[in-house]
C-alpha positions as CSV (number, residue, x, y, z in Angstrom):
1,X,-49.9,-3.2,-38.3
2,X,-51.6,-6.1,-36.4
3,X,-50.3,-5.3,-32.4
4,X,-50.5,-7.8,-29.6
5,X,-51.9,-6.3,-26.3
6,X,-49.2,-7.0,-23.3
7,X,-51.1,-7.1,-19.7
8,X,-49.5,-6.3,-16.8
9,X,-49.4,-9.5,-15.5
10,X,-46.8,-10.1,-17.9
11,X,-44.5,-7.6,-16.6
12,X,-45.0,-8.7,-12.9
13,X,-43.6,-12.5,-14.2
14,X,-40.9,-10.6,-15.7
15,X,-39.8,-8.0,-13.0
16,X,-40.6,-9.4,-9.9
17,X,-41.1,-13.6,-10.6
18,X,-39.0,-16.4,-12.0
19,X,-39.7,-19.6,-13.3
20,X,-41.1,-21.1,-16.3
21,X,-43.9,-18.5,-16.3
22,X,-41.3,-15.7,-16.2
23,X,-38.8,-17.1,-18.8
24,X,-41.6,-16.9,-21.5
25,X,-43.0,-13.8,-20.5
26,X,-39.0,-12.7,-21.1
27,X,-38.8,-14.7,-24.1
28,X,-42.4,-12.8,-25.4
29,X,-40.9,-9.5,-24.8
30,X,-37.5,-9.5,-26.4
31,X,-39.0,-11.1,-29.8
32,X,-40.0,-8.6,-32.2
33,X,-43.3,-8.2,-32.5
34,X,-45.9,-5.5,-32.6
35,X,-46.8,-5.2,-28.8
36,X,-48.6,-2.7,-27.4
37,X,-49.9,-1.8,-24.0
38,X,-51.5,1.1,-21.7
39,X,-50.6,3.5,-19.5
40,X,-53.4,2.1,-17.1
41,X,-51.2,-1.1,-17.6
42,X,-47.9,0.9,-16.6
43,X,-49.9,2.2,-13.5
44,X,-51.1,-1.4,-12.8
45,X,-47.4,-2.5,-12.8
46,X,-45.9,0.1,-10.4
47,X,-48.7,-0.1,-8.2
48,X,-48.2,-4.1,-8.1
49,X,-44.2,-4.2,-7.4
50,X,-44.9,-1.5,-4.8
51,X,-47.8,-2.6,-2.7
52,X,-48.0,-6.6,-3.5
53,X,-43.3,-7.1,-3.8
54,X,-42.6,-3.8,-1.2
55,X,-39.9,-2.7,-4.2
56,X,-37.9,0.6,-3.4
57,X,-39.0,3.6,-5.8
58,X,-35.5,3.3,-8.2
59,X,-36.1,-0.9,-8.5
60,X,-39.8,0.1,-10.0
61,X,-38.4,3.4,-11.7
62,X,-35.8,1.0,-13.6
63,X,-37.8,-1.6,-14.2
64,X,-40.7,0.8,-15.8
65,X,-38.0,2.7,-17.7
66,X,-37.1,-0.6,-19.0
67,X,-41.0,-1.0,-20.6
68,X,-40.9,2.8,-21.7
69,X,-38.0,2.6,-23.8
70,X,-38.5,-0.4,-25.2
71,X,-40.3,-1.2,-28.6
72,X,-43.4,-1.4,-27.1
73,X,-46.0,0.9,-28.6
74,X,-48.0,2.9,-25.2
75,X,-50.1,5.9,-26.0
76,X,-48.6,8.9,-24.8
77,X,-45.0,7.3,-24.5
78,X,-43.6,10.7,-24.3
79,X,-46.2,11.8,-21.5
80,X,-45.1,8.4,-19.0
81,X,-41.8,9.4,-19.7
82,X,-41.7,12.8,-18.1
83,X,-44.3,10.7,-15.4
84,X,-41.2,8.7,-14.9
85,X,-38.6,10.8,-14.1
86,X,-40.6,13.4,-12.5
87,X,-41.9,10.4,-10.1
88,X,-38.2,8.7,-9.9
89,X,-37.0,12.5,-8.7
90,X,-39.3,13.6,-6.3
91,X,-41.6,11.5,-3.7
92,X,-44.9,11.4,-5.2
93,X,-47.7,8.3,-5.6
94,X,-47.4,7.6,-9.5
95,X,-50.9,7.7,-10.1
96,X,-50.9,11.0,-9.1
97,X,-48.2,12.1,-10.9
98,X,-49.9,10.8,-13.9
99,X,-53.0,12.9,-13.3
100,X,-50.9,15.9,-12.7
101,X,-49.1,15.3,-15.9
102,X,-52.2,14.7,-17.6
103,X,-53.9,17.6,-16.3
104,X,-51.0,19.9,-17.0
105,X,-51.4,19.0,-20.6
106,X,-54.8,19.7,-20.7
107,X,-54.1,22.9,-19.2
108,X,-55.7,22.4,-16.1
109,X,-54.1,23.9,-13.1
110,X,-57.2,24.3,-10.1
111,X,-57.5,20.7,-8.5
112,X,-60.1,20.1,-6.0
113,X,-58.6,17.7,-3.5
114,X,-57.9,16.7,0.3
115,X,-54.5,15.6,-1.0
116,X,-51.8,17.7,0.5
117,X,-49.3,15.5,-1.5
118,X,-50.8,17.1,-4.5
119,X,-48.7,20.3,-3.2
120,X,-45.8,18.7,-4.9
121,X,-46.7,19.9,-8.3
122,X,-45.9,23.3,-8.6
123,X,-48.3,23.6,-12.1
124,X,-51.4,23.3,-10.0
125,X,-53.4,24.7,-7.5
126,X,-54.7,22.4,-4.9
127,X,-58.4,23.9,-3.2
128,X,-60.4,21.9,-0.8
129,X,-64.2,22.4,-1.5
């Protein structure tokens, strides 16, 4: 199958923009094509409506849920998923919910960080060299 890479710039028009710039974006995303993007794209997406549009954690989580089930291929669909509604239920930073998640199915559970919000994962052990 021949995909089309989606950037997160596209998202942004669509979530948090409008105009003529957003309307295509919208238009590009509800045609059916073979898209595909990246989790580092989902990450560049929450981080974006957060910091740069100040959006509440539920307006991103819906929004992001939005791209996840969609038709969208993503690697490790599955894995942003449970990212998602581990992140939408409990106060973490996404990215490091993501690691977490990653690590965890890697079977990974000694982190070394300074991170006391890494506490919030009850799969790992935080040390500080």
């Amino acid at each position: 199958m021949d995909y089309r890479f989606i950037d997160s710039n596209i998202f942004i028009e669509v979530y948090a923009r409008s105009g003529d710039k957003a309307e295509k974006a919208k238009s590009l995303l509800t045609k059916n094509q073979s898209l595909f993007t990246t989790n580092l794209v989902i990450s560049e997406v929450e981080w974006v409506l957060r910091a740069a549009y100040k959006l509440d954690r539920r307006k991103i989580s819906r929004y992001l849920k939005k791209i996840l089930v969609s038709d969208i291929k993503i690697d490790d669909k599955k894995l942003l998923i449970n990212v998602l509604n581990y992140y939408e239920m409990n106060n973490v930073d996404w990215t490091d919910c993501l690691n977490m998640f990653l690590l965890k199915g890697k079977d990974i559970s000694i982190v070394y960080s300074y991170d006391n919000g890494l506490n919030k994962f009850n799969w790992i052990k935080r040390l500080e060299p």
